[in-house]
C-alpha positions in Angstrom: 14.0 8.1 2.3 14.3 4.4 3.3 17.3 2.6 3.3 16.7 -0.9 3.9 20.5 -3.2 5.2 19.7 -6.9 2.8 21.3 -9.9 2.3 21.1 -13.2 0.6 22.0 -16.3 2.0 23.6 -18.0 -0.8 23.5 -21.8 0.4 22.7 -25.3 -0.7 19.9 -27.6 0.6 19.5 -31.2 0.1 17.0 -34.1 0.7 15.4 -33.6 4.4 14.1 -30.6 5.5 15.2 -31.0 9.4 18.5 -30.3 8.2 17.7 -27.5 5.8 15.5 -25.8 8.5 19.2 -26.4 10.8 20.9 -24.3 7.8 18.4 -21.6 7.4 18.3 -20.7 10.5 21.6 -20.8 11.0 22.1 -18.9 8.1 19.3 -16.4 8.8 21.0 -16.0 12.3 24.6 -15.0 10.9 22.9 -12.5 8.4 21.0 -10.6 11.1 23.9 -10.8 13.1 25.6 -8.8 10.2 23.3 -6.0 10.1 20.8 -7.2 7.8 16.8 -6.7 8.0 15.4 -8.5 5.2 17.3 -11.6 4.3 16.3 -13.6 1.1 17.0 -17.5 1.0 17.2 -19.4 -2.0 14.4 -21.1 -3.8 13.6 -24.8 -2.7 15.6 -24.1 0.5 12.8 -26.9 2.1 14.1 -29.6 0.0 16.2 -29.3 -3.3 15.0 -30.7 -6.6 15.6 -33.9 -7.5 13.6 -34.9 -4.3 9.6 -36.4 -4.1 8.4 -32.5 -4.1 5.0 -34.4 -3.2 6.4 -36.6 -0.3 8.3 -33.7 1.5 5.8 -31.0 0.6 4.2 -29.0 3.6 1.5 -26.5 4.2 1.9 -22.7 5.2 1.3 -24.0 9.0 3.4 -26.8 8.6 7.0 -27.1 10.8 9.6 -25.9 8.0 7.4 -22.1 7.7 6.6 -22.6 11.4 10.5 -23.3 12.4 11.2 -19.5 9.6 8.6 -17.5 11.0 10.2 -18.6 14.8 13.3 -16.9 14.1 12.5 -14.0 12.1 10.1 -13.4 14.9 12.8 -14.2 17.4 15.4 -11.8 14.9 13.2 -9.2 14.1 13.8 -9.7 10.6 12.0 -10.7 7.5 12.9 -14.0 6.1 11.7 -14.8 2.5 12.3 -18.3 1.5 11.2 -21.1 -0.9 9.7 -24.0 -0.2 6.7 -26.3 -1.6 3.4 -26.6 -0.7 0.4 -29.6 -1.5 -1.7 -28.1 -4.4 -5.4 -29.2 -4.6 -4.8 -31.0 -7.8 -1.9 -33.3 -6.4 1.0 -31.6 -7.7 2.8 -28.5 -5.2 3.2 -25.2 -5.2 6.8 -23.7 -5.3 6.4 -21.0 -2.9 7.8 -18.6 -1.5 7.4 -17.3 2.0 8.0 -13.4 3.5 7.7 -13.4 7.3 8.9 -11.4 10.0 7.9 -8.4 12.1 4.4 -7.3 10.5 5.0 -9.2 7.6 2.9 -12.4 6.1 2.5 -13.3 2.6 3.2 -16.1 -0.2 4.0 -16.3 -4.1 3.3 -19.2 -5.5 5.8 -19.8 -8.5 3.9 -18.3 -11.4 6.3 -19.3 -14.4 7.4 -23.2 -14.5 10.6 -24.3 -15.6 9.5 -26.4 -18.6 12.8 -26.2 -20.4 16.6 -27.3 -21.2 15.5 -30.9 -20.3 13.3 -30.0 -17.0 9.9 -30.6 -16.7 8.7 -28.9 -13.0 5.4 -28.4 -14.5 4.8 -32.1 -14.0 4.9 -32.0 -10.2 4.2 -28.3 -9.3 0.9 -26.7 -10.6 1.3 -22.9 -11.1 0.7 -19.7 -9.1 -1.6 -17.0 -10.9 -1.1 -13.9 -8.8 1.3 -11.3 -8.4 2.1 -11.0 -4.7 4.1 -7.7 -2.8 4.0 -7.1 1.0 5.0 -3.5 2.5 8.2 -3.6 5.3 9.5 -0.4 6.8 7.7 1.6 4.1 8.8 -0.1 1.2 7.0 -1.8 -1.6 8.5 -5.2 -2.1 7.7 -7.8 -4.9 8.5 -11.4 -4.9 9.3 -13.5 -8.0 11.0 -16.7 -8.0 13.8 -17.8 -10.6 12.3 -19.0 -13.7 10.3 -16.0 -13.9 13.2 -14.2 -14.6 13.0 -14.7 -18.0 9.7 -13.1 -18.4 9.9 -9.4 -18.5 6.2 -8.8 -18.4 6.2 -9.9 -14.7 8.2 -7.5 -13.4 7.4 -4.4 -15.3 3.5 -5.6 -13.7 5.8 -5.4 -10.2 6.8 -2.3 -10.8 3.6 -1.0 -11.9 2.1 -2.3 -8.9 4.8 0.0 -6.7 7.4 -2.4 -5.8 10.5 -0.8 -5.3 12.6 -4.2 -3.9 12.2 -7.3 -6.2 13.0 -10.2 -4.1 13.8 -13.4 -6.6 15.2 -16.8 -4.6 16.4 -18.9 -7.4 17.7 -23.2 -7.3 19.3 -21.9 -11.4 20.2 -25.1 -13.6 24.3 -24.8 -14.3 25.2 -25.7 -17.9 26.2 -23.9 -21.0 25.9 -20.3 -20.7 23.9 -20.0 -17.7 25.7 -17.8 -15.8 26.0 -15.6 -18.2 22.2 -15.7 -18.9 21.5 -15.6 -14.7 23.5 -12.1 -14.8 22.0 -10.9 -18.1 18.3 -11.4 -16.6 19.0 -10.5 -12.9 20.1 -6.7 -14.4 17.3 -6.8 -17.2 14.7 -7.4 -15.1 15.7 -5.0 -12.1 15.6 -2.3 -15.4 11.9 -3.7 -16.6 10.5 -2.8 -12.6 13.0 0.3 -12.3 13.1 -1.7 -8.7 16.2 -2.4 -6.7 16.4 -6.3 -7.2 18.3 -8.7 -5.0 18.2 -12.4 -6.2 19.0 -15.6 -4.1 20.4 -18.8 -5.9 21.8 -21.8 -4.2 25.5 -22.3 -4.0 26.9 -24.0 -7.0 26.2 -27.6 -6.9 27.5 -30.0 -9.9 24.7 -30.7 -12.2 22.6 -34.1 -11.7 20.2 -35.0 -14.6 18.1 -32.0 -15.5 17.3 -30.8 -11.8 18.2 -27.2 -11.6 20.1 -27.2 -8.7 22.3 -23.6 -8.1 25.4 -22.2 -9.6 25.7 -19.0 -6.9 26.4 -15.5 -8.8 24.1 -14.4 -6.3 23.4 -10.2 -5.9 21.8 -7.4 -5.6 21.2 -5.1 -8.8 19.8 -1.3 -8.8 17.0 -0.3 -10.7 19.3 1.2 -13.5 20.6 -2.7 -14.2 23.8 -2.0 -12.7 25.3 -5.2 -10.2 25.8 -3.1 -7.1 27.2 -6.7 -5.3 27.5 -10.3 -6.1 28.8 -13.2 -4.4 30.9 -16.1 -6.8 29.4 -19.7 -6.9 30.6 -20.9 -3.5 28.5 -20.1 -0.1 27.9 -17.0 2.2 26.4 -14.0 2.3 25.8 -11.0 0.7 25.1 -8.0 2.4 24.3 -5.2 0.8 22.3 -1.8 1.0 19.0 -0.7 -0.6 18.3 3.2 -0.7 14.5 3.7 -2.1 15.2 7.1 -2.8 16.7 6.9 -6.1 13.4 4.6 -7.4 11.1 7.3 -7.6 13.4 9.8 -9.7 14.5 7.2 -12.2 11.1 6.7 -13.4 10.5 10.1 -13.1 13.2 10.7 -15.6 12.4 7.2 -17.7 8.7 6.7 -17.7 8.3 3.1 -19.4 6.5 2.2 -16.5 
């Protein structure tokens, strides 16, 4: 059995990542401090959207990872985060970043939000691999927002052993999309029979069709039931994920 202590530092990021590093860390720092050991940060926590992805963008060496990998190091926690990376045709990459103790790997954003307005297809080129990293002896997939809505993806998680579905998020507000956020968050965590903890900015009032955050965020067991979730304002979630149950579920429901 391996119970892993989690949280999700439910923030929101602007413009310049010098300040958004300042946050992360600071926000990484007060997690830890609560107990946790892997500690999800929302998507675009480099720079929100809305902003010259291709001005700000950095490379996996460059200072934002280098300032996340310092204090996880520092912590001795893992720290997955998103941020955005050149691509080789000109556009980025959304990725996200796991780092800590023993722990190195990237998901580029496989699913791009080409919908209610948005068009992050036209600056960010797509990921085309499935990515999971081992931590303490458990199997954990990573997944970012928009892929949310595509069950396939984490039913492939699951098949591939992940037990932990790690899912920073920057979710658009508007009609109905809370209720749709919570809806998929508990769906999905069903599709990988996989504990799933998701990471969406704080709620920040809509601007244009940037997807920005609207909070909700939490932590869901592989049965689809919300074992914690935070409301749309900022702060942490800490929570606890026992991988013993994973393996008996899908003993008992075999869709996997």
């Amino acid at each position: 059995m391996t119970v892993l202590r989690v949280a999700a530092a439910q923030l929101t990021t602007g413009a310049d990542p010098v300040p958004n590093l300042a946050a992360a860390a600071d926000a990484v720092r007060r997690a830890a401090d609560g107990g946790a050991e892997l500690i999800a940060l929302p998507e675009a926590t480099l720079a929100a959207f809305g902003t010259d992805l291709r001005s700000i963008a950095e490379p996996l060496d460059g200072p934002f990872a280098t300032g996340l990998r310092k204090v996880a190091a520092e912590l001795g926690v893992v720290v997955v985060a998103g941020l955005f990376e050149p691509a080789a045709d000109g556009r980025v990459h959304n990725t996200l970043l796991a780092t800590g103790p023993g722990v190195e790997a990237a998901y580029r954003k496989i699913h791009l939000y080409d919908a209610f307005g948005s068009r992050e297809s036209d600056t960010v080129a797509p990921g085309n691999e499935l990515v999971s990293f081992g931590y303490r002896d458990v199997t954990i997939g990573l997944a970012t927002c928009y892929d949310l809505r595509f069950a396939d993806q984490f039913t492939a998680l699951g098949r591939l052993g992940a037990e932990l579905i790690v899912v920073p998020a920057s979710w658009g507000a508007g009609p109905g999309k809370e209720e749709q956020w919570d809806l998929l968050t508990r769906a999905r965590a069903a599709d990988a029979q996989a504990w799933l903890l998701a990471c969406d900015q704080a709620y920040t009032p809509p601007q244009g069709t940037d997807p920005l955050g609207i909070g909700r965020s939490s932590l869901t067991t592989p049965l689809g039931h919300t074992a914690a979730r935070l409301d749309h304002t900022a702060g942490i979630l800490h929570a606890t994920v026992d991988t013993e149950v994973v393996a008996p579920i899908r003993a008992r429901v075999p869709i996997l």
